[in-house]
N, C-alpha and C positions, 0 to 999 in steps of 0.2 A: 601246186607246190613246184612242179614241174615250172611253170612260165614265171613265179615270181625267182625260182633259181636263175632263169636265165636272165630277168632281168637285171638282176646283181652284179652277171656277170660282163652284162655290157657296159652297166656305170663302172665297173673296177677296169672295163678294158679302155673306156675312155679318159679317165684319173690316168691311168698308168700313162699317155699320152704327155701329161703336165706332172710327171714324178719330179723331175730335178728343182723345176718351182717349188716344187710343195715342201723336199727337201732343203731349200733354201728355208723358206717360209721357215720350216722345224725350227732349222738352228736357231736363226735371228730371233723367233720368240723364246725357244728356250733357256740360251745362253743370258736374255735382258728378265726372264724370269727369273736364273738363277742371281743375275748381278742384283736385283731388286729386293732379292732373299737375305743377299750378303749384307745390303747396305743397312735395312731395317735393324734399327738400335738393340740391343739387349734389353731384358725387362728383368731387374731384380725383386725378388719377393721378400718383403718384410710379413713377420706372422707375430700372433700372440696367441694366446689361449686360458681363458679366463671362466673358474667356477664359479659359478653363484650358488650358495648353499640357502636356503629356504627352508629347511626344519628345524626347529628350536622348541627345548623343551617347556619354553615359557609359556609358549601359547595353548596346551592343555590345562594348565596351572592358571593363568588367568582366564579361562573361557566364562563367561558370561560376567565379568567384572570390568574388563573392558573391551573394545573392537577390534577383534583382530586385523591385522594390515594384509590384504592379500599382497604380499608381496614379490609372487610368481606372477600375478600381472600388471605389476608395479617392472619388473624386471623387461616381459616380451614387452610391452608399452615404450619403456627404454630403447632398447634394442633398433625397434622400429622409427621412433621419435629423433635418434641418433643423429642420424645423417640429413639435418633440415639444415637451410641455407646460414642462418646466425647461427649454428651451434658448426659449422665449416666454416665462418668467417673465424670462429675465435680460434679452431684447431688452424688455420692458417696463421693466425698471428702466434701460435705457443709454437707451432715449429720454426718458425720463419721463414715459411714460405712466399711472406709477401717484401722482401729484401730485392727482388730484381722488376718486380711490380711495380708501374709507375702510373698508368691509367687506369681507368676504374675498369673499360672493357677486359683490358686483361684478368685482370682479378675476379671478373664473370667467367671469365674462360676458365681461368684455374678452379673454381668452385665447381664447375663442371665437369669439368678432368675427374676432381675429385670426387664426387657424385657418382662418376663412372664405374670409379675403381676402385673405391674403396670397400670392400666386402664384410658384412656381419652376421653367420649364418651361426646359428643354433642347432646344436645337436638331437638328433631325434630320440627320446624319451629320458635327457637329463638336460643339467643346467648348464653344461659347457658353450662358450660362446667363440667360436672362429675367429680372430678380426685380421684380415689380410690386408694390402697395400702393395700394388708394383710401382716399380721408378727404376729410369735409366741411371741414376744414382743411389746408391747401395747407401749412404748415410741419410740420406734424403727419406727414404724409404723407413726407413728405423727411426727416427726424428718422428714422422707421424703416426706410426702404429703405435710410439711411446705415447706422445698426446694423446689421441684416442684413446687409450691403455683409462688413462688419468681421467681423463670427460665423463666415458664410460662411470668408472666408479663417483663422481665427484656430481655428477649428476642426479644419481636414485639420489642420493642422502638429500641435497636441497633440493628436490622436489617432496619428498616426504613433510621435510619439515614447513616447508612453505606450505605444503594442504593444511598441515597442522595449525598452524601462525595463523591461518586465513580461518579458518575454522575459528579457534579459539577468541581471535576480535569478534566475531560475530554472532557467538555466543553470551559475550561480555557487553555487546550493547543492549541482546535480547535480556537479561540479569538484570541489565540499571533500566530499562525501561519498565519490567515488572517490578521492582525493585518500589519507583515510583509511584505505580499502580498500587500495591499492595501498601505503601505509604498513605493513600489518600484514603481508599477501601477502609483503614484502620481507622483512619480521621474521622469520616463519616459514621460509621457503627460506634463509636467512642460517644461522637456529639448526640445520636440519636437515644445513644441509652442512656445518656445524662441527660437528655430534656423528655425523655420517657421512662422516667422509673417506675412509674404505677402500670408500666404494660405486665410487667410480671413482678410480683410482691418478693423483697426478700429470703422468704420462705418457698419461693418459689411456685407460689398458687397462681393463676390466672386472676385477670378482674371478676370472673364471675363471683370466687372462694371471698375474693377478697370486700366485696358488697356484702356478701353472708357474711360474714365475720361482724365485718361495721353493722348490722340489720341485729348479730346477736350483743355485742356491745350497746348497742342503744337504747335494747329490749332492757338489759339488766340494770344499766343506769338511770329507764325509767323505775323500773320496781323498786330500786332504793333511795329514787327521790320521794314515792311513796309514801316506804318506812319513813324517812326522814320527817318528811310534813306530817304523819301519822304521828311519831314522837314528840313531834314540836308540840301538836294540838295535845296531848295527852297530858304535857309538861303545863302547857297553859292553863287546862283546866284541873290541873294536881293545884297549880297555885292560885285560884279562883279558891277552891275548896279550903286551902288551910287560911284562906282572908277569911271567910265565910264562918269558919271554926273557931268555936268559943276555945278563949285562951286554955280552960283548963283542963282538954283534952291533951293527951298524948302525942308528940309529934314527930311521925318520922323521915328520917332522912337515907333519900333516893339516893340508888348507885349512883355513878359519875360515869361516863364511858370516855376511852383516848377519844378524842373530835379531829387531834392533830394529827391523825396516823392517816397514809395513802396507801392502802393493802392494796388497792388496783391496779395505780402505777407501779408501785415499788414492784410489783408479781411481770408487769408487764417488761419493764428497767431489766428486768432479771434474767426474762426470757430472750429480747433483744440481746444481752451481752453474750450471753449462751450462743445464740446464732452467730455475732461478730467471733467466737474465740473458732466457730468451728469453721468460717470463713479465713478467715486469717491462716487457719493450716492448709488450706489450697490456694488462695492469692494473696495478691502484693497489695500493699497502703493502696495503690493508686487505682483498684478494680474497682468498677460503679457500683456493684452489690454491695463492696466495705466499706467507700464511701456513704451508700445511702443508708444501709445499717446504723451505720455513726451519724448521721444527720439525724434520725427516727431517735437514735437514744438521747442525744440533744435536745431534741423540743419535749420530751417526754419527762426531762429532768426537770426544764425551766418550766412547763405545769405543773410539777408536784410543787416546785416551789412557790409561784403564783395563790396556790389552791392553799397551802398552809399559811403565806402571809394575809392570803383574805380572812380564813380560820380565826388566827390571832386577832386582828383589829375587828373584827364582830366579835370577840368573847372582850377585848377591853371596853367596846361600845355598850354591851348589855351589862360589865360589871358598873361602870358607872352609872347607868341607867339606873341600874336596881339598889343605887347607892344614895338616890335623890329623896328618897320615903325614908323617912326617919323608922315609921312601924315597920317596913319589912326589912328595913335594917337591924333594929331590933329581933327579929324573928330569925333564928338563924335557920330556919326549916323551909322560909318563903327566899331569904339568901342564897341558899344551896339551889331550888327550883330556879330562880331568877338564872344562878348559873348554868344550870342545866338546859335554860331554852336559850338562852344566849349559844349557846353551845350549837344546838339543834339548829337558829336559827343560819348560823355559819354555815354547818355541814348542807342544810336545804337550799342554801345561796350556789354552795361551792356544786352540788348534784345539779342544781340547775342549770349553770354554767356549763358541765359537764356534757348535761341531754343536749344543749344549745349546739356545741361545740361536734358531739358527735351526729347529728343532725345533721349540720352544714357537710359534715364529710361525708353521709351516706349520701345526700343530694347530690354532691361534686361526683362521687362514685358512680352516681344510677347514670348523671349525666354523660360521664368519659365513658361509661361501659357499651355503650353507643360507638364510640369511634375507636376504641379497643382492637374491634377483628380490622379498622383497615391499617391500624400502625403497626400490628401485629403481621400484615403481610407485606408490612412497607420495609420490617425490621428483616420478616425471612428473605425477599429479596434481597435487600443491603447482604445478610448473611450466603444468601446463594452466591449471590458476586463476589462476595471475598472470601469464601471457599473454594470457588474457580479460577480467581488470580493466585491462590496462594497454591492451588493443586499448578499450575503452570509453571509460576517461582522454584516450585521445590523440583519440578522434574526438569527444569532447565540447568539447576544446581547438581541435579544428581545427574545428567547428561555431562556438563562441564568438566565435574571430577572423573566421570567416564574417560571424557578425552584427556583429560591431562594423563591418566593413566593409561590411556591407549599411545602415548606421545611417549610415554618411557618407554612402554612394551616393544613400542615401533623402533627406539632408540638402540635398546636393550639385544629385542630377540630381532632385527632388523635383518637384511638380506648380507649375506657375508663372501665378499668379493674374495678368490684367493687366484691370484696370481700364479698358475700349476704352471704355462710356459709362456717367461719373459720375450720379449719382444726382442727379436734376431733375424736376420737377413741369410738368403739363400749362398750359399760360397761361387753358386753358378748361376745362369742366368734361366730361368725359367720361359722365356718365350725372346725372339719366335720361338717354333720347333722347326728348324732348318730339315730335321731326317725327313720329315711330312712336306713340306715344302717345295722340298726339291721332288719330288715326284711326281707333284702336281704342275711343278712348271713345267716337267718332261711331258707330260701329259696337256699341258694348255700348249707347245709347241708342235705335237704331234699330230693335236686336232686341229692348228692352224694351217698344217700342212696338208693335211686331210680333205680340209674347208675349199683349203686354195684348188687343188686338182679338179675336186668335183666342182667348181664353179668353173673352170677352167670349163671342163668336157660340156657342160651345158649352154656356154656363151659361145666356143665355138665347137660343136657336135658333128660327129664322122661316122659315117654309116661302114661296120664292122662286120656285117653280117648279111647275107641276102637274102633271109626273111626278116631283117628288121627291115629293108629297103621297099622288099614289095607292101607290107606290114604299115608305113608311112606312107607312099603312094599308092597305095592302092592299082597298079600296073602290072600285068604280068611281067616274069621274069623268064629270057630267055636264056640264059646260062650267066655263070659265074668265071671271071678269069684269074687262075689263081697264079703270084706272082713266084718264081722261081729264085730260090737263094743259094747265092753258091757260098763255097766255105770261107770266104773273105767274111762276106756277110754275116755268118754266122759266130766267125771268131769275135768281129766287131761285135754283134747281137750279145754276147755273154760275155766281152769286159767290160758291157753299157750294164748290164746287170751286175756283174759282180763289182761295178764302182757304185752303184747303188746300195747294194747289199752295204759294202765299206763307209760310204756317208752316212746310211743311218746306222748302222749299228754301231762306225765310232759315238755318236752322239750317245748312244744307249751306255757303252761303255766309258763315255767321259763323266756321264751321271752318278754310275754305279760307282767308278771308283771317287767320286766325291763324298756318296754317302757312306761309303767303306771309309774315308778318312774319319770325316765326321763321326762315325759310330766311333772310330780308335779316340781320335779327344774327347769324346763325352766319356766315355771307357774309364777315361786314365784320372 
């Protein structure tokens, strides 16, 4: 501790050697510190202060009907996005600050000036937004924080709606594309149940129900071609028997049965219409089950009719028949039989027709029931698929009317700018700060003066001391001569220091009482 004190003491004794340098040196930088202080422009501050409100009672009240806007980072996203190069070209053109701008460099300069300086700081745990701006012109200044003011708000709203607009096209082409799909989807299932009606009956049976059905139809219509040929033959030989039969028996006369009645179809006619009225109260003329209902009661009518007009011309064929014998003309007992098999033989033509008839369709039957299960899964696929286009359709629809509704909400309960402090400039100049300033320049002259001594004593160095001398040379030391002053010397020695003392500390006091002024005008 001892040796580093003295070596202090020899750098301060070799500085003090070059003191009036160093006090030059002070002045001259601190005097070009202070003019450098003086010359630097004023800086006026323009401010604003701008709430964003973000709670609205709408958005508990629509929650889950449509998409709420996070509009707290629809806001910091703003904030940040603010200050990009095109959105400072446009605020340069709303203030007009590009009037004294004539090459495109400068107008890179200016965008970066402004990039510098312009400030947009958010307050910690609310929605209050800072927005500063200095300029050595006080209108200049206010002129952009107003712009800004305007961008700030004019910005969320068309960015909002433009997500919106962008959204909404492209929901509307996602719509007409399914739209299309579901159009054809319908085509196809439409064409496939009209060239497949027998996949499922009417009645809604499967082909298997529906072969049983035809298998018990055919069974019955055999058993009553039966009777019928049974009756005919029975008629035949009732009329052999009264040929046979001496006139002067007794002779009676056989019931007559309707031949012209269709109790099968008309039962059948019956039941089909039944099925069509209880169709018709679930769908429209144009559904393939009501259409094909009304096809089935069509051809069922034009049989019954077929089957009576055959009826009719085989009873006028065996009336004239039985009209050519004079004797059984005469006979009115073997007249009546004649009618009676004429009759018979009608109804055994028209049953046989019948068996023929329902024959061919159990055939057709056993045969499709065969390719049944593959149209059957050709149908459920068609049905899967347009189940799946039409599940897509509907939730694309029920998304759309989402966002439209999310487009009001966002419109509605949106972010709400309030202008709490308009945009106004400082009365005084906010920087420099001349009181700080000037301390540092007293302070950057003082170390220049500092600087200069001890370079001094180290460029040219004087041995002060005669153990720094043996200390350097390494030589003994045989005595020391110490120099004699008399009181000239000494008078001179203290008004060399007290002109020292007076050079710097005038500088210390030309300082102070500047900053002493300066405190008084910023004061007043």
């Amino acid at each position: 501790m001892h040796e580093l004190l003295a070596q202090v003491l020899t750098y301060a004794r070799g500085m003090w050697r070059f003191r009036w340098a160093g006090v030059a040196v002070a002045w001259v930088v601190a005097i070009a510190g202070a003019v450098m202080i003086f010359r630097i422009p004023d800086q006026y501050q323009a401010s604003a202060r701008i709430y964003v409100d973000t709670q609205t009672i709408l958005k508990p009240l629509m929650s889950g009907l449509a998409i709420p806007p996070n509009v707290e980072q629809q806001v910091a996203m703003l904030s940040r996005t603010l200050l990009t190069r095109p959105t400072l070209q446009k605020l340069v053109r709303l203030a007009d600050l590009d009037l004294g701008q004539k090459t495109q460099a400068e107008q890179d300069e200016l965008i970066e000036m402004l990039m510098r300086t312009i400030r947009i700081v958010r307050g910690r745990g609310d929605n209050i937004f800072n927005l500063t701006y200095n300029d050595e012109d006080q209108d200049k200044a206010k002129r952009v924080i107003q712009s800004l003011v305007s961008m700030f708000i004019e910005s969320s709203l068309g960015a909002s709606q433009s997500d919106s607009t962008q959204a909404r096209t492209f929901l509307d082409e996602q719509i007409r594309g399914f739209e299309s799909k579901l159009s054809e989807a319908e085509a196809r299932l439409l064409d496939f149940r009209i060239r497949n009606l027998d996949v499922k009956t009417t009645e809604g049976g499967d082909a298997a129900t529906q072969l049983g059905s035809l298998r018990g139809q055919l069974q019955d219509a055999r058993l009553q071609l039966r009777e019928a040929e049974n009756m005919r033959d029975s008629v035949k030989a009732q009329i052999q028997q009264e040929r046979s039969r001496p006139a002067t028996e007794p002779r009676a006369l056989p019931q007559a049965t309707g031949v012209l009645a269709t109790p099968e179809l008309d039962a059948r006619i019956q039941g089909h219409q039944r099925n069509l009225d209880a169709l018709l109260q679930r769908f429209t003329d144009q559904h393939p089950d009501v259409i094909s209902v009304r096809r089935l009661i069509t051809d069922l009518e034009q049989q019954k009719e077929r089957e009576i007009a055959e009826r009719r011309a085989a009873l006028e064929k065996a009336a004239k028949a039985g009209g050519d014998s004079a004797a059984d003309a005469a006979n009115p007992v073997i007249a009546e039989l004649n009618r009676m098999l004429a009759t018979a033989e009608v109804q055994v033509s028209a049953l046989r027709g019948r068996v023929g008839e329902l024959d061919n369709r159990f055939e057709q039957a056993r045969v499709a029931m065969r390719e049944v299960p593959q149209r059957q899964a050709e149908m459920a696929g068609m049905e899967r698929d347009y189940a799946t286009v039409k599940r897509s359709y509907d939730a694309l629809l029920a998304r759309r009317q989402k966002l439209e509704l999310s487009g009001e909400l966002e419109t509605a309960a949106g972010a709400d700018f309030r202008l709490i402090e308009p945009p106004r400039v400082t009365p005084k100049p906010v920087s420099p700060n001349r009181l700080l300033l000037l301390p540092l320049a007293l302070a950057a002259g003082a170390g220049a003066g500092l600087l200069l001594a001890f370079l001094g004593s180290q460029l040219r160095p004087v041995f002060l001391d005669g153990s720094d001398l043996r200390h350097k040379t390494g030589l003994p030391m045989l005595g020391i001569v110490s120099a004699v002053m008399g009181d000239a010397d000494r008078r001179r020695e203290r008004m060399d220091r007290l002109r020292f003392a007076g050079a710097s500390g005038s500088l210390v006091l030309l300082f102070g009482l500047g900053l002493a002024g300066m405190a008084v005008l910023n004061a007043a």
